[in-house]
C-alpha positions as a Markdown table, in Angstrom:
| # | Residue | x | y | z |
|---|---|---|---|---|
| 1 | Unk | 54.8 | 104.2 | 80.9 |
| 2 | Unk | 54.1 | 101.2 | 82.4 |
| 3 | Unk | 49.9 | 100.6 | 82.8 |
| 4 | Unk | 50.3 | 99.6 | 85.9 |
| 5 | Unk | 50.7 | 102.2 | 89.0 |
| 6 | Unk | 52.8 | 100.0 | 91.1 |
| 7 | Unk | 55.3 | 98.9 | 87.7 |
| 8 | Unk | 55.4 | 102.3 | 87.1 |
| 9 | Unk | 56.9 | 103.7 | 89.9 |
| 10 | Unk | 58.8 | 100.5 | 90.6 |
| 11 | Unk | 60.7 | 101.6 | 87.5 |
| 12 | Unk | 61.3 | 104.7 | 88.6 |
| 13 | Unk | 62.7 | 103.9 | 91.6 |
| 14 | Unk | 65.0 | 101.5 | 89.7 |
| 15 | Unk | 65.9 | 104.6 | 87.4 |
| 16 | Unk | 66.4 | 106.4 | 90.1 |
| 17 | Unk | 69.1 | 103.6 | 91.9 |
| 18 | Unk | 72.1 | 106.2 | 93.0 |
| 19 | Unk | 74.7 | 104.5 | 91.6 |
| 20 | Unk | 76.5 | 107.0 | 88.6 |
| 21 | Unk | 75.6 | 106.9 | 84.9 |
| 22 | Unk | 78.9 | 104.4 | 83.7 |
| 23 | Unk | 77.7 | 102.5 | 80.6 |
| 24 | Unk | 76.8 | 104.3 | 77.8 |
| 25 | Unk | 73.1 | 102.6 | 77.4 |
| 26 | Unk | 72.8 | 104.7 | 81.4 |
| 27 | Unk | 74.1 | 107.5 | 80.0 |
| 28 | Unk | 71.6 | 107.3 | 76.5 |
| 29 | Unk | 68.9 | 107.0 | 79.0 |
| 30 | Unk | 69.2 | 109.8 | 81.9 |
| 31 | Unk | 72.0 | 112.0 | 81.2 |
| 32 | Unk | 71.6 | 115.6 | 81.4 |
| 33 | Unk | 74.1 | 117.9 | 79.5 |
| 34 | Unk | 76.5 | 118.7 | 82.9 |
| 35 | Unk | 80.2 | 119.5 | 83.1 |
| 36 | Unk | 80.9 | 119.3 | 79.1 |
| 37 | Unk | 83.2 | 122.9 | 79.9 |
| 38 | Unk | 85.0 | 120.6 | 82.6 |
| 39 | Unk | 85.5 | 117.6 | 80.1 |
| 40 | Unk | 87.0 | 120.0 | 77.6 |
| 41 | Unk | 89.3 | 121.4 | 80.5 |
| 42 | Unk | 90.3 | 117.7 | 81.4 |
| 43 | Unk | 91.0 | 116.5 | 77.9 |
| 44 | Unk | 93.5 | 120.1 | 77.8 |
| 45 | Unk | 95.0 | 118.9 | 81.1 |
| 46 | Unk | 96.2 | 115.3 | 79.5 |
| 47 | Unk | 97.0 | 116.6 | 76.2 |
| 48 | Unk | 99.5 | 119.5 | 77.8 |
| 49 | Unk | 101.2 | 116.9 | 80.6 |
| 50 | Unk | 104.7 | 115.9 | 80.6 |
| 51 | Unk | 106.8 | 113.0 | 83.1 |
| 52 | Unk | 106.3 | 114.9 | 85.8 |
| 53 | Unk | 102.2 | 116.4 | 85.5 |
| 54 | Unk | 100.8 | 113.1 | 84.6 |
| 55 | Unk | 99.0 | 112.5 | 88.0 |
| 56 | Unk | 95.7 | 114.3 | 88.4 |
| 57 | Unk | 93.7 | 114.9 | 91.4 |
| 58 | Unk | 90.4 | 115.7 | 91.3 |
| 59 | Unk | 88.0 | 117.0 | 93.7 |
| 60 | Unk | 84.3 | 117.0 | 94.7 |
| 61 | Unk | 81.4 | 116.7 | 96.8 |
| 62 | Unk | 80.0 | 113.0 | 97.3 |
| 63 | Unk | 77.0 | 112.7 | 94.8 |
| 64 | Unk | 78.4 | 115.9 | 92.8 |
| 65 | Unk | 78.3 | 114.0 | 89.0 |
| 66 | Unk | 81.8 | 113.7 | 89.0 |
| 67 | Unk | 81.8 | 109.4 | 88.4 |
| 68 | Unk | 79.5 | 110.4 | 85.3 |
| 69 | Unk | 81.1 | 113.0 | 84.1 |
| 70 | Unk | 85.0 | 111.2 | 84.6 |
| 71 | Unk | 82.9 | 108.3 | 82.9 |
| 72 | Unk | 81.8 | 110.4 | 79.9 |
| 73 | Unk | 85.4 | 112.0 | 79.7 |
| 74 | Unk | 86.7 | 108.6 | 79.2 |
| 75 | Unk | 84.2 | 107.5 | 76.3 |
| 76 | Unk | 84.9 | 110.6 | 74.6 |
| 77 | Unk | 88.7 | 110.1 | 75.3 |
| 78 | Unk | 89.1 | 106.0 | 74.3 |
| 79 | Unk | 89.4 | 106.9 | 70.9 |
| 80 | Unk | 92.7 | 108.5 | 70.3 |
| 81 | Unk | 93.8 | 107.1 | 74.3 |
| 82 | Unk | 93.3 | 103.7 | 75.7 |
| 83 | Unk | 91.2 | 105.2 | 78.9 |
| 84 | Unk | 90.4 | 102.7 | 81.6 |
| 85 | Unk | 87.6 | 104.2 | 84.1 |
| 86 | Unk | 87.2 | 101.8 | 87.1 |
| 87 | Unk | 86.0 | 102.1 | 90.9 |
| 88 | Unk | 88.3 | 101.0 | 93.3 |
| 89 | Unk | 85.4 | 100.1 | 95.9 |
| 90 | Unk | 85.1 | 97.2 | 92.8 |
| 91 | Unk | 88.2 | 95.9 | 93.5 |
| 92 | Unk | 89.5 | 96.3 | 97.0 |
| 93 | Unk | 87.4 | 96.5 | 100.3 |
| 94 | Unk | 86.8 | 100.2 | 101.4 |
| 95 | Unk | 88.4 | 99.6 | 104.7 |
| 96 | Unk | 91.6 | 97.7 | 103.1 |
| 97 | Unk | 92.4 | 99.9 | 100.7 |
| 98 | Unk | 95.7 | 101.9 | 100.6 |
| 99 | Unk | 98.8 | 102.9 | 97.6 |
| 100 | Unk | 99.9 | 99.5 | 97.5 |
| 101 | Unk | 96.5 | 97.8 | 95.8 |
| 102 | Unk | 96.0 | 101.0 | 94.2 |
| 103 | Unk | 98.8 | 100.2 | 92.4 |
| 104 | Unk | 98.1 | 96.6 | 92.3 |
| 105 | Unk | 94.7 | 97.1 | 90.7 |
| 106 | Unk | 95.5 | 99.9 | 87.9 |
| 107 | Unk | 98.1 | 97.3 | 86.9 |
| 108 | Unk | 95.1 | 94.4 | 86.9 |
| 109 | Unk | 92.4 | 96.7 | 85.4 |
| 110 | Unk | 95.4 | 97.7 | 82.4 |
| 111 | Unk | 95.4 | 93.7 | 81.5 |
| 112 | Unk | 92.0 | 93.2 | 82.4 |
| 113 | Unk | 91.0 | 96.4 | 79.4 |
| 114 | Unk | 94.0 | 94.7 | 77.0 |
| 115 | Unk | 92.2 | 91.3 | 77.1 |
| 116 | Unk | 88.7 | 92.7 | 76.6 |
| 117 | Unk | 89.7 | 94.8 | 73.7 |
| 118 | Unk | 91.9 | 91.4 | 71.8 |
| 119 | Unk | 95.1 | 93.7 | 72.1 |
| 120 | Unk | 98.1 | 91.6 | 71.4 |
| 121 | Unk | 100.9 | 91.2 | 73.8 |
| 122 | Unk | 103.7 | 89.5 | 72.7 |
| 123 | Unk | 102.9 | 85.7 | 74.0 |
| 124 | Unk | 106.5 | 85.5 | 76.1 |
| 125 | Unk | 105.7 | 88.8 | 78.1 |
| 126 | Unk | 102.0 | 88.2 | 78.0 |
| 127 | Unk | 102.6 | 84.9 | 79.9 |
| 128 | Unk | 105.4 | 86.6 | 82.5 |
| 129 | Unk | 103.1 | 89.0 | 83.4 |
| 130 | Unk | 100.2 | 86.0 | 83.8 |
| 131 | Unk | 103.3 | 84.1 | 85.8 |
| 132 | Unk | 103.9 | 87.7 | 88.1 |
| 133 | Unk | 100.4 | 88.1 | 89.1 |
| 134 | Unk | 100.0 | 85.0 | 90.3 |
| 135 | Unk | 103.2 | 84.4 | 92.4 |
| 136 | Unk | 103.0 | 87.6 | 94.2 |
| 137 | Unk | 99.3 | 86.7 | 94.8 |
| 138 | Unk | 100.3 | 82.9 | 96.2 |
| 139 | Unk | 97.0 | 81.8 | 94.3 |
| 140 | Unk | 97.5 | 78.0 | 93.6 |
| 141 | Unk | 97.8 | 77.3 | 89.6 |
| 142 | Unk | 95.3 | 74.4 | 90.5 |
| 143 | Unk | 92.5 | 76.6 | 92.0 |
| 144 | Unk | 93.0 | 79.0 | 88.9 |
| 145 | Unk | 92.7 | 76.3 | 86.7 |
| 146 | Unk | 89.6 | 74.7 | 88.2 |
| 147 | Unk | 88.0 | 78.4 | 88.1 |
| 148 | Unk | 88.9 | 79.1 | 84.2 |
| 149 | Unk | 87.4 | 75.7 | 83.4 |
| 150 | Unk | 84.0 | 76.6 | 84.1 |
| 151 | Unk | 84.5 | 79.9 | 81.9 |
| 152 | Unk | 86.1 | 82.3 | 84.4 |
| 153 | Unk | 88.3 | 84.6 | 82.5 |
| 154 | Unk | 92.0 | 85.3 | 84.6 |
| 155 | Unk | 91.5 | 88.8 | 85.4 |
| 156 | Unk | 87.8 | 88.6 | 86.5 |
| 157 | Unk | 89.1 | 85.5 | 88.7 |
| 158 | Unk | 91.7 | 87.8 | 90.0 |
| 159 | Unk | 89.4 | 91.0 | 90.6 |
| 160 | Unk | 87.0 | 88.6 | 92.9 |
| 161 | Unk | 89.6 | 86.7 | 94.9 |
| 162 | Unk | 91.0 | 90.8 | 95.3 |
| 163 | Unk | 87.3 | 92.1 | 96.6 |
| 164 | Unk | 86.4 | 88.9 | 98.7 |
| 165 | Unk | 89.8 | 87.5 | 100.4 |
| 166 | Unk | 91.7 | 90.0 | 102.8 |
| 167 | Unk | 94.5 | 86.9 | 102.5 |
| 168 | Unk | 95.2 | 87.9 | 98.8 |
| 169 | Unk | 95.3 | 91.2 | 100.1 |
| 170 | Unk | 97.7 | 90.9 | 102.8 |
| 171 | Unk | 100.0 | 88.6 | 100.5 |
| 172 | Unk | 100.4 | 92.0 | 98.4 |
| 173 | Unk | 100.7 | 93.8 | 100.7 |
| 174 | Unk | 103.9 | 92.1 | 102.6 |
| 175 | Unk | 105.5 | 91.5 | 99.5 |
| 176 | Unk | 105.8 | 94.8 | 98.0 |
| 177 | Unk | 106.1 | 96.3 | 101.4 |
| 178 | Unk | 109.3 | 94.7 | 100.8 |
| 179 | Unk | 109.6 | 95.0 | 97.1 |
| 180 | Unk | 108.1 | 98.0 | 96.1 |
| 181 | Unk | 110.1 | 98.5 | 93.3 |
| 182 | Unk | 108.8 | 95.3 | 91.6 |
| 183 | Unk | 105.4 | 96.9 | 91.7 |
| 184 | Unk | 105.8 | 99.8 | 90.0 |
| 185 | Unk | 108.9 | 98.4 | 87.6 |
| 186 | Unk | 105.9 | 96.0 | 86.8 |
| 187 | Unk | 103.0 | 98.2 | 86.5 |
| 188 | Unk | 105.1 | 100.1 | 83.9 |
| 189 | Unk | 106.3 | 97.8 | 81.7 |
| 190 | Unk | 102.5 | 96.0 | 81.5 |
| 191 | Unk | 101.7 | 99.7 | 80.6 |
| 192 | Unk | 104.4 | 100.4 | 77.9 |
| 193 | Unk | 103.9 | 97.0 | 76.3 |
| 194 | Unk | 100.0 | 97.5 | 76.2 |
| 195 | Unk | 100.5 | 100.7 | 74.7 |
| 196 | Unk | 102.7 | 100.0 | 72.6 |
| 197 | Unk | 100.4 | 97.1 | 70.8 |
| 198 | Unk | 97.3 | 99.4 | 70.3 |
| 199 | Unk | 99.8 | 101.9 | 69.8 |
| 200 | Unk | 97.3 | 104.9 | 72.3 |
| 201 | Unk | 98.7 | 106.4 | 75.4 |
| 202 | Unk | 97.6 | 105.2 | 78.8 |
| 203 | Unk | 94.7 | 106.9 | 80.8 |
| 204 | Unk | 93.7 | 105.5 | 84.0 |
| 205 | Unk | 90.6 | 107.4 | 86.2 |
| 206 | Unk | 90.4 | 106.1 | 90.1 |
| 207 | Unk | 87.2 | 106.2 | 91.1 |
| 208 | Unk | 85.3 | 106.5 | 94.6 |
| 209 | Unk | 88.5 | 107.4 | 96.1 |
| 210 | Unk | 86.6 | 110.0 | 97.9 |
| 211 | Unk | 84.2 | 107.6 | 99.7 |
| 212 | Unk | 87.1 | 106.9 | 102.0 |
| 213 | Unk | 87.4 | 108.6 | 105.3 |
| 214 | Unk | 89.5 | 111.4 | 105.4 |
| 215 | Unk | 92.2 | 109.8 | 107.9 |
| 216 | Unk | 92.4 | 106.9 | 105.0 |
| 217 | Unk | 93.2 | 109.8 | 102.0 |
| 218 | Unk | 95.4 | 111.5 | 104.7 |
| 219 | Unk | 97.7 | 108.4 | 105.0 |
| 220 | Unk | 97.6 | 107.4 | 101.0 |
| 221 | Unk | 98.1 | 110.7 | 99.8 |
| 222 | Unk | 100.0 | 112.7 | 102.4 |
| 223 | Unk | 102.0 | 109.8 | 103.9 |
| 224 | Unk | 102.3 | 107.7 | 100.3 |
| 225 | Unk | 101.2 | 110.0 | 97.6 |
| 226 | Unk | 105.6 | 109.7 | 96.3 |
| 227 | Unk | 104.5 | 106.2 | 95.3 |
| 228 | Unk | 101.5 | 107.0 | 93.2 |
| 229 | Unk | 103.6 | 109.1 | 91.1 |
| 230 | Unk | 105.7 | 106.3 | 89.9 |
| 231 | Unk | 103.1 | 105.6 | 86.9 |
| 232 | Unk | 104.5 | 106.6 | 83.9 |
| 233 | Unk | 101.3 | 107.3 | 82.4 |
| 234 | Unk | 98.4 | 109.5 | 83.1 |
| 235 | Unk | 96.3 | 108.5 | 86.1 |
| 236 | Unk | 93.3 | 110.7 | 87.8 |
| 237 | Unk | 92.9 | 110.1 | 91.3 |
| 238 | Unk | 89.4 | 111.2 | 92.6 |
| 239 | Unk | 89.4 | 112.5 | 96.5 |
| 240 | Unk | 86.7 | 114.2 | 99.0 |
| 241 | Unk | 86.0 | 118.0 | 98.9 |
| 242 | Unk | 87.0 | 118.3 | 102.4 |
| 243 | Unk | 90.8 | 117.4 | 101.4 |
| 244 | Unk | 91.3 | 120.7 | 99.9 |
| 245 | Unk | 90.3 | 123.1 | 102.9 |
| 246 | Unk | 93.2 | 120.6 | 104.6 |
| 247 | Unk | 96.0 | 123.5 | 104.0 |
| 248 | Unk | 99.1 | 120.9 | 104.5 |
| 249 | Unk | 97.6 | 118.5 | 102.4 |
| 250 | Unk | 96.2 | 120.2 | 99.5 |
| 251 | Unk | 99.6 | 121.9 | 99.5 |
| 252 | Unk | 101.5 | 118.7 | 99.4 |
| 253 | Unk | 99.0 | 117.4 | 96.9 |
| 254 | Unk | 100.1 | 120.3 | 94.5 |
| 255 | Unk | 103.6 | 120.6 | 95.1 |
| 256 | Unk | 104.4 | 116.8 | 94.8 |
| 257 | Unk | 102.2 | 116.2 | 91.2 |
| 258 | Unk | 102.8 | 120.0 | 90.3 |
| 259 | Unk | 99.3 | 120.2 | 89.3 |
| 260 | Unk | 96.5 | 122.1 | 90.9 |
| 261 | Unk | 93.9 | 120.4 | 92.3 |
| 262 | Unk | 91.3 | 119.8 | 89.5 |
| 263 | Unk | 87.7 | 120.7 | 91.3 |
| 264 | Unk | 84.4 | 120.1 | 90.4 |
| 265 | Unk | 82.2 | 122.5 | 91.7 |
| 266 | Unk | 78.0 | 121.7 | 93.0 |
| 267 | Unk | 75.4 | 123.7 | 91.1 |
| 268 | Unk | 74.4 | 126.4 | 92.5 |
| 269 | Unk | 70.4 | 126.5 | 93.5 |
| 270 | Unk | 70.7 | 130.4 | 95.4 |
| 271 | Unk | 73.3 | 133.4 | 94.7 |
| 272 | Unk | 75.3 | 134.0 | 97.2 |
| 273 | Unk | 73.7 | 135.6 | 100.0 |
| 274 | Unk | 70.2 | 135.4 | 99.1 |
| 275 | Unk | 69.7 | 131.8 | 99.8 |
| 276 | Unk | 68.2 | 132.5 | 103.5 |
| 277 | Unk | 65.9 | 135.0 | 102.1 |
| 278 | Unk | 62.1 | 134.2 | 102.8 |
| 279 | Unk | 61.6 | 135.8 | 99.1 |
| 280 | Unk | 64.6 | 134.2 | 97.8 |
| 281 | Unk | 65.0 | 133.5 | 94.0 |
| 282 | Unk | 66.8 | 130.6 | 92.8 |
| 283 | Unk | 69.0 | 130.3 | 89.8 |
| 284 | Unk | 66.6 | 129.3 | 86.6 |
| 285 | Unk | 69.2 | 127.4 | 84.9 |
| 286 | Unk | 69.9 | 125.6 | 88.1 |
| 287 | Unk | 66.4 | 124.4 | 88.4 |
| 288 | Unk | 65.6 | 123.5 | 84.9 |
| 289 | Unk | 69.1 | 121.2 | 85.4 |
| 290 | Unk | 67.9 | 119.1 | 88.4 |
| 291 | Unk | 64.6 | 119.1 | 87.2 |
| 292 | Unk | 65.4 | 117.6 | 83.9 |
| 293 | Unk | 67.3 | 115.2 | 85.5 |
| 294 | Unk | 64.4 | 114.1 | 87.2 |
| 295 | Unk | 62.1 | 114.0 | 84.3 |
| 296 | Unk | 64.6 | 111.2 | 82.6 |
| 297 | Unk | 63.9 | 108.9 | 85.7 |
| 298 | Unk | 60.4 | 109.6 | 86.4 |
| 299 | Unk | 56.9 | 109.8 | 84.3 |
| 300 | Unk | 55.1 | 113.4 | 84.5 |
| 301 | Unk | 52.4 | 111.5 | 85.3 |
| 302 | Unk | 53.4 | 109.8 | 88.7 |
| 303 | Unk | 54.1 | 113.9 | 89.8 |
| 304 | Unk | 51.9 | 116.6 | 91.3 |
| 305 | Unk | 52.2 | 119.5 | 90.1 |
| 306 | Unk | 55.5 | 122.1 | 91.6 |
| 307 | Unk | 56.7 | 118.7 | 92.9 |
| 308 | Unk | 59.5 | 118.8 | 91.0 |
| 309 | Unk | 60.9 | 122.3 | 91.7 |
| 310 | Unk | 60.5 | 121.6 | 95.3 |
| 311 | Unk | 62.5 | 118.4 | 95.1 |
| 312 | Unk | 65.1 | 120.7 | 93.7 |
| 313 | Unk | 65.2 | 123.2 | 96.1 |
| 314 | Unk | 65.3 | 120.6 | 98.7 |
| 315 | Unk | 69.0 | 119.5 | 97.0 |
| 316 | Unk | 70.6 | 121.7 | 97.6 |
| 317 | Unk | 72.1 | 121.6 | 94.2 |
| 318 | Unk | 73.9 | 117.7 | 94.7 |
| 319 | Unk | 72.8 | 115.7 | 92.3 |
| 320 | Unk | 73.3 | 112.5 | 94.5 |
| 321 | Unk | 70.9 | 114.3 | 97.0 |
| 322 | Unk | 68.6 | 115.1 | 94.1 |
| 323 | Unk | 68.3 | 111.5 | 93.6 |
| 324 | Unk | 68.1 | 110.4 | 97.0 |
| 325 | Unk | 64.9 | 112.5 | 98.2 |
| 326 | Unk | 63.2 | 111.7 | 95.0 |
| 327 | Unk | 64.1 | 107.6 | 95.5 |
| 328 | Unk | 62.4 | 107.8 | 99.2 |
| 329 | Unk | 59.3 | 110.0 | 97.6 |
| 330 | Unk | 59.1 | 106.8 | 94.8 |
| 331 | Unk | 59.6 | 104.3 | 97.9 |
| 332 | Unk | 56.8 | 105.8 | 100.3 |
| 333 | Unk | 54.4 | 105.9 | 97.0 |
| 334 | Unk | 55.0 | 102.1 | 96.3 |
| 335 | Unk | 54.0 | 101.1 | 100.0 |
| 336 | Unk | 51.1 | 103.6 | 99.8 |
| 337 | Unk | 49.8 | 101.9 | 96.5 |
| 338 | Unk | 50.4 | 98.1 | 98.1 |
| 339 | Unk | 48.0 | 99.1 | 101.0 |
| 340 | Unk | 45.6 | 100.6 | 99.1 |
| 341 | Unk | 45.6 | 97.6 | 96.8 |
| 342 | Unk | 45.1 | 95.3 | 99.7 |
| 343 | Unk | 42.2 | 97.3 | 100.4 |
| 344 | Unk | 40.8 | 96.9 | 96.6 |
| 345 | Unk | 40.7 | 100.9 | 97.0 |
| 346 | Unk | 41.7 | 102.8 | 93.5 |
| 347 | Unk | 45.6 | 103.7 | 93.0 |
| 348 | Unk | 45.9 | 105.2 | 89.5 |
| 349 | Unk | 45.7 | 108.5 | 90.8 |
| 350 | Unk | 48.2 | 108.1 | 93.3 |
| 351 | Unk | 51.2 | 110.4 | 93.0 |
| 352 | Unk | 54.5 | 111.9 | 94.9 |
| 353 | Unk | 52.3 | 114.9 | 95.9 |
| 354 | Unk | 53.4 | 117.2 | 98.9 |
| 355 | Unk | 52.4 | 115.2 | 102.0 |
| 356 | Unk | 54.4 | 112.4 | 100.3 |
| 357 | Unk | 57.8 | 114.5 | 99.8 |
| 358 | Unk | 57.1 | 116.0 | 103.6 |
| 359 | Unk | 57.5 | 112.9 | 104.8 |
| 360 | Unk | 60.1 | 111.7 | 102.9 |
| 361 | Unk | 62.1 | 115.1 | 103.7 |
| 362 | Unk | 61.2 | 114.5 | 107.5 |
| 363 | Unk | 62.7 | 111.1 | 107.4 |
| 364 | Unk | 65.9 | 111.7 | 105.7 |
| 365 | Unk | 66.5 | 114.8 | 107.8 |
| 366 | Unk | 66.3 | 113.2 | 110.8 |
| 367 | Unk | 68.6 | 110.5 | 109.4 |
| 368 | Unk | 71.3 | 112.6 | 108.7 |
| 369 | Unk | 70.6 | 114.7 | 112.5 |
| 370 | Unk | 70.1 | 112.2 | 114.2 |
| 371 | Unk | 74.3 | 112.4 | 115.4 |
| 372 | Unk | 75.0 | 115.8 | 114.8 |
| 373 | Unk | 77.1 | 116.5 | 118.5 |
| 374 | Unk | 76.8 | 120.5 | 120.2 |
| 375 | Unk | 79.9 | 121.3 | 118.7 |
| 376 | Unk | 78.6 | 120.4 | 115.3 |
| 377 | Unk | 76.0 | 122.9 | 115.8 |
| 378 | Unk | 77.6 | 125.3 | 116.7 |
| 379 | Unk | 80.0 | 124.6 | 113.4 |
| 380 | Unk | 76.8 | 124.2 | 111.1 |
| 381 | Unk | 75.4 | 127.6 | 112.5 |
| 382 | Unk | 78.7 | 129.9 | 112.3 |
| 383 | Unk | 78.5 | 128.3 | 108.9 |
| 384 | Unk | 75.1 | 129.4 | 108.2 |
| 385 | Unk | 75.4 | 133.0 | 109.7 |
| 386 | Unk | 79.0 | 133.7 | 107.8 |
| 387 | Unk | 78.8 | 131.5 | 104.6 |
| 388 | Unk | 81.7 | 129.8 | 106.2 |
| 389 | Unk | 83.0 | 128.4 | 109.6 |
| 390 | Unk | 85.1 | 130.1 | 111.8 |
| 391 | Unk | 87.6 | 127.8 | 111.3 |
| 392 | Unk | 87.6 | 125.9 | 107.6 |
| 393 | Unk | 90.6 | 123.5 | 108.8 |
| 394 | Unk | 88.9 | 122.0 | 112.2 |
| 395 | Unk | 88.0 | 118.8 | 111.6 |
| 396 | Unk | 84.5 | 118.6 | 112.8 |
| 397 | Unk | 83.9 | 121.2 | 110.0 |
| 398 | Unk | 86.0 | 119.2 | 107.6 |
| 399 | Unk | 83.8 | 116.0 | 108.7 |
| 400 | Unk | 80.4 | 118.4 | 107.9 |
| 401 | Unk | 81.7 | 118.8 | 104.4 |
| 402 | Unk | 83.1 | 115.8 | 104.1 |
| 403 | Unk | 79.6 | 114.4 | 104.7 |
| 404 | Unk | 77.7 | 117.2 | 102.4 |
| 405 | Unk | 75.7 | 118.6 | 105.7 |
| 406 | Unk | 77.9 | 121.7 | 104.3 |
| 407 | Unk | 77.6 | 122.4 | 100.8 |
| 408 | Unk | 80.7 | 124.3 | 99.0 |
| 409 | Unk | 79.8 | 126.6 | 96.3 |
| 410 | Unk | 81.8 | 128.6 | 94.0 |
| 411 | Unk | 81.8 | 131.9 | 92.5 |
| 412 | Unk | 85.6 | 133.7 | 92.1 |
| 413 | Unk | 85.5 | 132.3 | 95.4 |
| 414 | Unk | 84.1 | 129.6 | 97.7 |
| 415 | Unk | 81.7 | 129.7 | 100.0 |
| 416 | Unk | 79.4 | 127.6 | 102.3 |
| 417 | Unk | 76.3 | 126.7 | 103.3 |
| 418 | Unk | 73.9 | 124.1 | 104.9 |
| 419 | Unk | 71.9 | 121.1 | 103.5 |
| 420 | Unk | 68.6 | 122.5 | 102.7 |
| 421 | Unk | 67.5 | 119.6 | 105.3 |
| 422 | Unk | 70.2 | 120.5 | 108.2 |
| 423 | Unk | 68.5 | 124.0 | 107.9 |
| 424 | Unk | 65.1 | 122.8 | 108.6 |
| 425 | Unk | 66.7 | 121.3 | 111.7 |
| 426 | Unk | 68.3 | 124.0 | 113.1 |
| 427 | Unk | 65.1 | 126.3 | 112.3 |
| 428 | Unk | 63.2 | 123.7 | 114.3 |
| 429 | Unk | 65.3 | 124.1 | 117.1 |
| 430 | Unk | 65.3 | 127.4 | 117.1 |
| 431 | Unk | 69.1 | 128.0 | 116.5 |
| 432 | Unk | 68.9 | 129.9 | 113.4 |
């Protein structure tokens, strides 16, 4: 730990930064045994798919632990596959994206993983595929070559101009509006030809697909989901929890990649039905879960004592939501310890004690109120009363999920309830 108060929990609020565990030095640090019965039900679904199962979608709550787990899955997968794990939000704006540079990108992110790991392309076909991607991207052979000459590699070059120039997108996009077999008839062959030189199958994962709005995943995968089953290898395409209480669009999900939707479920903090009990127990193995997670980010020291279990009940069981109150506790303590440093008053006893986490709770419930309209109220306190709304496909409901102010939870079957923090709202207004 750190001898200093303030550098000690300014690293813990950089430990506790909300992006997912994806390298494996993260994952050595902070990560908690989660999922490993979901990896092992992953690896069965790639090993047991043919030519018409190889397209995956898989489902979960924002801040659920699926980008860490689909990023462990692909560690333990590279060695008998060539896995490539990537975030789309990495590649293409959030608002921009769509199938076309989905496409575009896994074939980008397969050359991109080819040239990182020295695996040899035939020279001829390496060089068409160079020549492809940068006619159908109109990117002068001048600017490339003044970019590689101060040590940009192609596909890095690419990847920016992609993120940062909705021109390069819009080029795409006409062309293979027009041509969309040269897409995928591209996209495969750079596949085959890369597999065939390191001699492993193909196996993409799409992350932070389910950070788009739902309208967006409606028109890629009810409207376009045909095209992102031309891959001929294995791809898993993440998407939003809400998508599956969408009864025509889960069911065209399934029917078109004749898979089931692959779900991960949130851990659950209350058994069903006791969770609004004023004596309410919650589940041990829960607790000792997010709590552990929290140990690996922050020092025992910088805690008062039950801090932690209360920061855990406050979760409601999602890890991103875990993170998040814990991040504002660490961010509240740091301005704390700067004023009382100003003041030449003693800080080493200063810790995230329960006025601290109050306040932090306070202020991230009103954030996420702060909008909530009369009809969402009304949703969110069916929901509350019933374990579920009245009606699981109306879209302000489907938005509340969506958004994790509704929590899904499974046993043999699903069922609902409110953000520990939308609760304390509702009790405060005296609507439940």
């Amino acid at each position: 730990m750190a001898t200093n108060r303030i550098d000690a929990f300014q690293k813990a609020f950089r430990n506790l930064q909300l992006q997912p565990l994806v390298t494996m030095e993260e994952t050595a640090d902070f990560r908690v045994p989660y999922g490993d019965d979901l990896i092992a039900e992953l690896e069965q679904r790639v090993l047991d798919c043919n030519h018409y199962t190889n397209q995956l979608i898989f489902a979960g709550h924002r801040g659920c632990g699926k980008s860490t787990l689909l990023a462990e899955f692909a560690r333990e997968f590279d060695d008998n596959y060539l896995t490539i794990f990537f975030s789309i939000s990495d590649l293409i704006e959030t608002t921009a994206i769509n199938h076309i540079n989905i496409l575009f990108a896994i074939a980008v992110q397969i050359m991109d993983k080819a040239e990182e790991q020295k695996i040899e392309i035939d020279a001829n076909k390496k060089q068409r595929f160079f020549n492809w991607f940068q006619e159908r991207t109109e990117i002068e052979e001048s600017k490339i070559g003044a970019e590689l000459e101060v040590g940009f590699d192609f596909w890095s070059f690419l990847k920016s101009k992609l993120k940062a120039e909705a021109s390069i997108r819009e080029v795409i996009e006409t062309k293979f509006k027009r041509d969309f077999r040269d897409l995928i008839d591209t996209l495969n062959l750079i596949a085959t030809e890369v597999s065939l030189a390191c001699k492993k199958e193909i196996v993409v994962i799409i992350d932070d697909l389910d950070k788009l709005d739902l309208a967006a995943i409606e028109s890629i995968f009810l409207k376009n989901i045909k095209a992102l089953l031309q891959p001929n290898f294995f791809v898993i395409y993440t998407i939003p929890i809400a998508t599956i209480r969408d009864g025509v669009l889960k069911k065209h999900i399934e029917d078109e990649t004749s898979n089931p939707i692959f779900v991960m479920p949130v851990l659950k903090v209350y058994p069903k039905g006791e969770s609004h009990k004023d004596e309410a127990q919650p589940v041990n193995a829960t607790i000792a879960k997010l709590q552990q997670i929290l140990r690996k980010r922050i020092d025992s020291t910088l805690l008062a004592d039950d801090i932690l279990l209360e920061i855990a009940l406050s979760s409601g069981g999602v890890i991103r939501e875990l993170v998040r109150i814990a991040q504002k506790c660490c961010s509240l303590v740091l301005v704390k310890l700067r004023q009382k440093a100003r003041k030449l008053e003693p800080i080493d006893d200063v810790q995230i004690d329960a006025t601290i986490l109050q306040q932090s709770l306070d202020i991230l419930r009103n954030d996420m109120t702060i909008t909530l309209s009369k009809t969402d109220r009304e949703i969110l306190q069916q929901t509350y009363t019933n374990y579920r709304p009245d009606d699981p496909k109306q879209q302000e409901f489907l938005d509340l999920l969506h958004n994790v102010y509704v929590i899904e939870y499974k046993n043999a079957e699903s069922w609902y309830d409110l953000h520990p923090l939308v609760i304390k709202q509702l009790k405060l207004e005296e609507l439940i």
